[in-house]
C-alpha positions in Angstrom: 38.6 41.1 83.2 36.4 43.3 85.3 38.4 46.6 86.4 37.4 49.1 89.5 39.8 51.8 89.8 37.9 53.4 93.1 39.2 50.6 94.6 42.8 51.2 93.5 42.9 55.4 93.8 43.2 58.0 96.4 39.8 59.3 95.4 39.2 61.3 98.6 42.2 63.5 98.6 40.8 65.1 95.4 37.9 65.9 97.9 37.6 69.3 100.2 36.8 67.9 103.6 32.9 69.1 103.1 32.8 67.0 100.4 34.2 63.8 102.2 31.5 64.8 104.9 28.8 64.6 102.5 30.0 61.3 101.0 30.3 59.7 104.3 26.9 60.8 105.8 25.3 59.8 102.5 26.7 56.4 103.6 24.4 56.5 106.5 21.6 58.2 105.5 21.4 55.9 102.4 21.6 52.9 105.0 18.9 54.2 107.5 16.7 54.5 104.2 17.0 51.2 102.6 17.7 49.4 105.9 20.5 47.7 103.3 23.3 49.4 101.4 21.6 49.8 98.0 22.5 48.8 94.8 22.5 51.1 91.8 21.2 50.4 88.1 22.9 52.7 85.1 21.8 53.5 81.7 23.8 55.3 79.5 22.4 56.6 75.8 24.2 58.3 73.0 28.4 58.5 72.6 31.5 57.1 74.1 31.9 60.6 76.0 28.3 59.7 77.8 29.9 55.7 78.8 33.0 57.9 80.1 30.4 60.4 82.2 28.3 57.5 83.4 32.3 55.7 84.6 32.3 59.3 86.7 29.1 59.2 88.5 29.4 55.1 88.8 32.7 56.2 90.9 31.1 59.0 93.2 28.5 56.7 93.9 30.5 53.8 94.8 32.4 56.2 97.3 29.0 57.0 98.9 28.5 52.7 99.5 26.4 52.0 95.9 27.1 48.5 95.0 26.1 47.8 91.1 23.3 45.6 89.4 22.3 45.4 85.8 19.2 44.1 87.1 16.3 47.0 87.4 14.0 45.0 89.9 17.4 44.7 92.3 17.8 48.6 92.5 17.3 51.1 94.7 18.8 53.4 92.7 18.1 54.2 88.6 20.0 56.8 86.7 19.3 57.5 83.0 22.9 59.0 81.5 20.9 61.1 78.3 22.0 62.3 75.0 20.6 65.1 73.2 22.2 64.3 70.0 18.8 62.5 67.9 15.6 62.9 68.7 15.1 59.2 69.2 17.4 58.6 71.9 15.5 61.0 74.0 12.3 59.8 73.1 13.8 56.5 74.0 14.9 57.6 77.6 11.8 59.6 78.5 9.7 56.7 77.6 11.8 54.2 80.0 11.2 57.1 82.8 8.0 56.9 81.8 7.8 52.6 82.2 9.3 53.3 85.4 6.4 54.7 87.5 5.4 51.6 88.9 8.8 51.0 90.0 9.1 54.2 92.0 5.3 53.5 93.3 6.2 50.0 94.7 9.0 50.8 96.8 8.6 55.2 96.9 12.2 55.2 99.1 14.1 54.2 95.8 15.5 57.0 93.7 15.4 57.8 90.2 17.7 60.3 88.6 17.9 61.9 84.8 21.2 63.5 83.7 23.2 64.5 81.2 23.0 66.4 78.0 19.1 65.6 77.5 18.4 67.5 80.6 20.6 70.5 80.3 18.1 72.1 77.4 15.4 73.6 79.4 12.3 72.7 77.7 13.3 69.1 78.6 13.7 70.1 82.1 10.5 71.8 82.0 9.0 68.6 80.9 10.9 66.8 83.9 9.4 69.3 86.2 6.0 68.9 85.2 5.4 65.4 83.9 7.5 63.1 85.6 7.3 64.0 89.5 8.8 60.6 90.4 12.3 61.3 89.4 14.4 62.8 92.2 16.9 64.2 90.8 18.1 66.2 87.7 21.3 67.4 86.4 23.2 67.9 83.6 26.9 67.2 82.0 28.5 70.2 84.4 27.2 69.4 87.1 28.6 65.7 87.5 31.1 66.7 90.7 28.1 68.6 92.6 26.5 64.9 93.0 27.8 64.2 96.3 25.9 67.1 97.9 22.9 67.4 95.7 22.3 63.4 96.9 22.6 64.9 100.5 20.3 67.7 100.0 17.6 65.1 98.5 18.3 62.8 101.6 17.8 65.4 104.0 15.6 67.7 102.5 12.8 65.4 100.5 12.6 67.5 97.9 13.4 67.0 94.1 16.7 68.6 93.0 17.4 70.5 89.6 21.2 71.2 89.1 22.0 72.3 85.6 24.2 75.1 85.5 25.2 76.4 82.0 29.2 75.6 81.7 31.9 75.3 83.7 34.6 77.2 84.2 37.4 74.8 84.8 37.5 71.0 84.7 37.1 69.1 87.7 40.1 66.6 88.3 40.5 63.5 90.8 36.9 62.1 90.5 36.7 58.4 91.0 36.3 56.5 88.2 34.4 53.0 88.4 35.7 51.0 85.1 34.3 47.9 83.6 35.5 45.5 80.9 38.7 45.3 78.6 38.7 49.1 77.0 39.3 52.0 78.7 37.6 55.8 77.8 40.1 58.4 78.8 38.4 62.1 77.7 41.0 64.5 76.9 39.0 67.2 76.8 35.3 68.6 77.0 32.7 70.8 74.8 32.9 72.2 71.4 33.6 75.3 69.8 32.1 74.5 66.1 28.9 75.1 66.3 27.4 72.6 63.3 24.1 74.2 62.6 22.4 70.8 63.1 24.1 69.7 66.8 23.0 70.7 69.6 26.4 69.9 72.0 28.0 73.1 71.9 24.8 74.3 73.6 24.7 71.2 76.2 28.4 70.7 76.4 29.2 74.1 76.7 32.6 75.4 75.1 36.2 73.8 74.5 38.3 72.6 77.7 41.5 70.5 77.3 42.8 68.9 80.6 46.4 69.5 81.1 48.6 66.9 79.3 49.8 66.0 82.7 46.5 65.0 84.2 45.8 62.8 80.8 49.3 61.2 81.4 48.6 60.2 84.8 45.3 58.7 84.2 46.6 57.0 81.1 49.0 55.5 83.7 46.6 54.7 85.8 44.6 52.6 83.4 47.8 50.6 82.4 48.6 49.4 85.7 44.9 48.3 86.1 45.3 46.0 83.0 43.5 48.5 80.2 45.2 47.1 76.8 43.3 49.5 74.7 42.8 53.3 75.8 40.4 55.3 73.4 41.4 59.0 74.1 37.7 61.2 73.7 36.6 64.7 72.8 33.7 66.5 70.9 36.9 67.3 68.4 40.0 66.0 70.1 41.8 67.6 67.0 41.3 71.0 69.1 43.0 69.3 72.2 45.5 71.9 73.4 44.0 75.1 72.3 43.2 76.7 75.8 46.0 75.5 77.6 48.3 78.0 79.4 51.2 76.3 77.4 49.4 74.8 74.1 50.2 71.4 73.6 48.6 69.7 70.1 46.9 66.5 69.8 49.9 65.2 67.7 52.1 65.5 70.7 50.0 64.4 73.4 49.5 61.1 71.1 53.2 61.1 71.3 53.4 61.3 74.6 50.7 58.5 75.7 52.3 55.9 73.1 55.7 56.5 74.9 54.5 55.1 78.2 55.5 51.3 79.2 53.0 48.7 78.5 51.6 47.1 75.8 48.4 48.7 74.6 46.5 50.3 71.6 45.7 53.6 71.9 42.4 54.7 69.9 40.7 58.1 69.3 37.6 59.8 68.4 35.8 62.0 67.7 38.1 64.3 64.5 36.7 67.1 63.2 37.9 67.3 59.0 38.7 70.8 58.7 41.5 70.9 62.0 42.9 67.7 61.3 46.5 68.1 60.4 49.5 66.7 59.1 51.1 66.8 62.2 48.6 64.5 63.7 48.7 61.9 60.5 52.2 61.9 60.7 52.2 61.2 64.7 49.6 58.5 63.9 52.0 57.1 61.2 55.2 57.4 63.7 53.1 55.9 67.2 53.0 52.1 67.1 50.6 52.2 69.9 48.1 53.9 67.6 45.5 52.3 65.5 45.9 52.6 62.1 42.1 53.9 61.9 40.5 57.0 61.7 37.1 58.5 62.4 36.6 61.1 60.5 32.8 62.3 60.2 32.0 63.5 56.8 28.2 64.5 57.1 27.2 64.8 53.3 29.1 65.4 49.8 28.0 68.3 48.7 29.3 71.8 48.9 26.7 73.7 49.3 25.0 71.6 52.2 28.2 71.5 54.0 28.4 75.1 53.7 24.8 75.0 55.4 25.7 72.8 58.2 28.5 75.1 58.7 31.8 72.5 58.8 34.3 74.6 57.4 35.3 72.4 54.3 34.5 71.2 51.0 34.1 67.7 49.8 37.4 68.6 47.5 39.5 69.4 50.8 37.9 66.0 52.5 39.1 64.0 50.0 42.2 65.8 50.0 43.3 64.8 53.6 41.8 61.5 52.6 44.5 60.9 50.2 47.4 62.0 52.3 46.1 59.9 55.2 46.1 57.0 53.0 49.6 57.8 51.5 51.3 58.4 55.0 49.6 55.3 55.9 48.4 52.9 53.3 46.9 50.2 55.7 44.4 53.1 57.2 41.0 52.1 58.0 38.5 55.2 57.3 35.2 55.3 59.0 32.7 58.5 59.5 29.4 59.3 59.9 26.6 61.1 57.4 23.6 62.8 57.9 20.9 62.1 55.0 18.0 64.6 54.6 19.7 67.7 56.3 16.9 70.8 55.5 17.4 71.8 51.5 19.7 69.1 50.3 18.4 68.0 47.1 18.4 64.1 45.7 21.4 65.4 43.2 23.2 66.9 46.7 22.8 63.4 47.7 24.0 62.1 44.9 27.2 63.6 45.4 27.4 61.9 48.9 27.3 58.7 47.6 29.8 59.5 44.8 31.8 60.8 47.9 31.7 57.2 50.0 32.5 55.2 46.4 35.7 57.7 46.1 36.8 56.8 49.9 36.0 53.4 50.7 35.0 53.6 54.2 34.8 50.4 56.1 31.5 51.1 58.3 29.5 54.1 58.4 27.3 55.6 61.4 24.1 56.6 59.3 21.1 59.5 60.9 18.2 60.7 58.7 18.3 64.6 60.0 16.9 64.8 63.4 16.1 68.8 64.1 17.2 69.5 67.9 15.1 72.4 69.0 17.5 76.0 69.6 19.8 74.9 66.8 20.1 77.2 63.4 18.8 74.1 61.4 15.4 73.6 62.9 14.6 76.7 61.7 15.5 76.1 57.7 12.9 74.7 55.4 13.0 71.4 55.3 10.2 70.5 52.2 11.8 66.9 51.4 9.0 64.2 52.9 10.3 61.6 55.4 8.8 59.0 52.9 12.1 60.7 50.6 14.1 60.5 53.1 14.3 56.8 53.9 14.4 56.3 50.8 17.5 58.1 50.4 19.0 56.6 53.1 18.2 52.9 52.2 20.2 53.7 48.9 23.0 54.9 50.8 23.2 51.6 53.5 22.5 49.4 50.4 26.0 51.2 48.5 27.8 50.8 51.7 27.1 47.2 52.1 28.3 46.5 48.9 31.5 48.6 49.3 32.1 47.3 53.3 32.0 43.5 51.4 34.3 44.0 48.9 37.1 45.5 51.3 36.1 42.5 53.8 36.3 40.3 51.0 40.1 41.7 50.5 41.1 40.8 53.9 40.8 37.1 54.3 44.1 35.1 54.1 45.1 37.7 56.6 46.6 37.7 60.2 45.9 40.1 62.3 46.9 40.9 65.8 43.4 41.6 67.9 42.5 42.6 71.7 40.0 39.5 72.7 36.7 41.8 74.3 34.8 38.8 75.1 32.3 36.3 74.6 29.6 36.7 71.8 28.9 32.9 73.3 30.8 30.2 75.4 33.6 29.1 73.1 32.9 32.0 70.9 35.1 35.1 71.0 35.6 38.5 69.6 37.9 41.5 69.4 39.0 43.8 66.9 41.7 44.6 64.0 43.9 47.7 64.3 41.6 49.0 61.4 38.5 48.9 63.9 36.7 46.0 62.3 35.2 43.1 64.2 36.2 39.8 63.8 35.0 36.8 65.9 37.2 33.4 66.6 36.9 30.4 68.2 38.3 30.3 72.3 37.6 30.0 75.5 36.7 32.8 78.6 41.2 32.7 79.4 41.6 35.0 76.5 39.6 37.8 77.1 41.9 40.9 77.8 45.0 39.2 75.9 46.3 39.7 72.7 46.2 36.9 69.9 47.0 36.4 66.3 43.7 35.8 64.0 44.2 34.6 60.4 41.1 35.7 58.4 39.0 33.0 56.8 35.9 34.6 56.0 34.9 37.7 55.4 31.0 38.9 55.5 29.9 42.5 54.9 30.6 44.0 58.8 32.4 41.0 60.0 35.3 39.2 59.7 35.7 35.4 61.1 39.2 33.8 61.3 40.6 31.0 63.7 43.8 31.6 66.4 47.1 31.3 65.2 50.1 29.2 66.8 
């Protein structure tokens, strides 16, 4: 299934009448240029909240006559979606700006644009600025809605546009929204208040902003009558959903609310932060049958004192805690989380405690980083005196011990039957989807499945994945 909700919403009335100005003479200025309306190419780094940005600007562009290609050569148009999260990833997208030079120099009408959270710190603007004069245009997470007329101040005006204002005051509603596929990102809410001395988001993302419960609803709607049967609600910490409402309304309810709609569909979540997860919300996900019975909930390290350091406002005691009356509210509960190995001062016996951490929990996949400093957070300034030699080494250990532990609950699971969303095709006659605990298991079928719902009995069970055959 292939799903385009431009098509299917009243995108302009959200749209003051400058703003349907711009996107219609965009149409014809974008047509005198390329002689042909163009085609745009998207990349999108980093997390599910950058796929949901990159669904944003996909609609806007559509609505100014962008057709789509995965195909680089076919574009006229390239936009990089960046994350600022890990160094790598924006190593990784400034390097494929950089392999893109001869792109821009073959055809110089075409356009190249860098956004997102990568962009919004202002030494990698700078960079932008200086190094990279072929990309047209530049701006960050905030400045999403202001596309429309900074595309029609680069088509008129020739010159190289720079939009990256701080925060935002309120949250823009009625964008289009070009979707894709058989799972649906529906953010609840935007920034962060925690301010984790290691991530750099709060300063990117700016600060917390839940859209009204209202506005989540309707979209939610939305995606079921387009044929979405799994909807993964997003936010830095959806736990905090509801705190600067007029009228606070908690995660817990609004989960409530989405699983009493028609239709049949999962409902998924991420990203939980421990230390405001709450019984309320456990309980809700125990009480929704819409709701997967898996849980994200990012750990970062086992011991107390580097916690304290990376300021997440728990102790490994209190993690394990909520662990156990997750598990008792809902024994069939799938745990995953991620960890940071190497953060500045943590000592091989701090990372000892870690790993005695993951044996005590049983996760069934983990999302693994050596420490990546982000420049203008509290961390890149600590001393940091472990060698990176160490720090591998440290963090082979600690993929080896998951392995080991991710086999032996697979192991546990084969006999059986499952009810899984089919996502596609790893190959013709091949599929894939996954259990309501969030692991992947692949089964024989053919293309007529995709976006249904089948029964999969388990037959065998490697480390990460599961393989089983259709029931009858």
């Amino acid at each position: 299934m292939t799903t385009d909700t431009v098509a299917a919403e009243p995108i302009y009335a959200a749209f003051s009448e400058q703003e349907q100005a711009w996107l219609q003479q965009n149409r014809d200025l974008l047509l005198a240029r390329f002689g042909h309306m163009p085609k745009a190419c998207l990349h999108v780094f980093g997390c599910q909240q950058n796929v949901s940005d990159g669904q944003r600007i996909e609609g806007l562009l559509q609505a100014m006559g962008f057709g789509f290609t995965e195909q680089p050569e076919e574009a006229d148009l390239i936009l990089f979606n960046t994350c600022a999260v890990r160094e790598h990833a924006q190593e990784r997208a400034l390097g494929n700006v950089g392999a893109l030079k001869k792109w821009k120099a073959q055809r110089p009408e075409r356009i190249l644009i860098l956004c997102g959270c990568m962009v919004q710190q202002e030494h990698v603007a700078q960079t932008v600025r200086q190094s990279y004069p072929y990309v047209s245009m530049v701006f960050g997470p905030h400045a999403i809605n202001h596309l429309p007329q900074n595309m029609y101040a680069f088509l008129t005006g020739g010159k190289r546009v720079f939009d990256l204002p701080q925060d935002e005051s309120a949250i823009r509603e009625g964008l289009p929204v070009r979707r894709t596929g058989v799972k649906g990102w529906l953010p609840v809410m935007y920034g962060c208040n925690n301010f984790c001395t290691y991530c750099i988001v709060p300063y990117v993302r700016g600060r917390e902003k839940s859209r009204r419960p209202q506005d989540v609803i309707a979209e939610a709607q939305r995606m079921i009558a387009a044929g979405y049967k799994e909807i993964t609600l997003l936010g830095q910490n959806v736990n905090s959903y509801g705190k600067t409402l007029d009228e606070p309304v908690s995660f817990a309810q609004l989960l409530r609310q989405i699983n009493a709609l028609p239709g049949d569909f999962i409902i998924r979540f991420m990203t939980s932060h421990p230390k405001d997860c709450t019984l309320e919300l456990l309980q809700a996900m125990r009480d929704c049958d819409k709701v997967a019975k898996h849980l994200h909930l990012p750990v970062q390290c086992g011991s107390d004192r580097v916690l304290k350091a990376m300021n997440r406002g728990y102790t490994a005691e209190q993690y394990l805690s909520l662990v156990h009356t997750a598990r008792e509210l809902m024994p069939e509960l799938s745990l995953t989380s991620d960890l940071i190995v190497g953060f500045p001062g943590e000592t091989y016996e701090d990372f000892q405690q870690t790993l005695e951490l993951v044996r005590r929990v049983g996760y069934s996949s983990l999302y693994t980083f050596i420490f990546s400093p982000r420049k203008g957070t509290p961390a890149e300034k600590l001393p940091d005196p472990v060698p990176a030699q160490e720090k591998s080494r440290w963090f082979q250990e600690l993929l080896a011990l998951q392995e080991t532990l991710a086999a032996q609950q697979t192991a546990g699971l084969c006999g059986n039957t499952y009810r899984v969303l089919c996502e596609g095709q790893k190959k013709p006659g091949l599929c894939y989807g996954r259990t309501d605990g969030n692991v992947l298991v692949e089964f024989p079928g053919d293309a007529a499945l995709v976006n249904t719902f089948v029964h999969v009995t388990v037959t065998e069970a490697l480390s990460f994945v599961l393989k089983g055959t259709v029931s009858q």
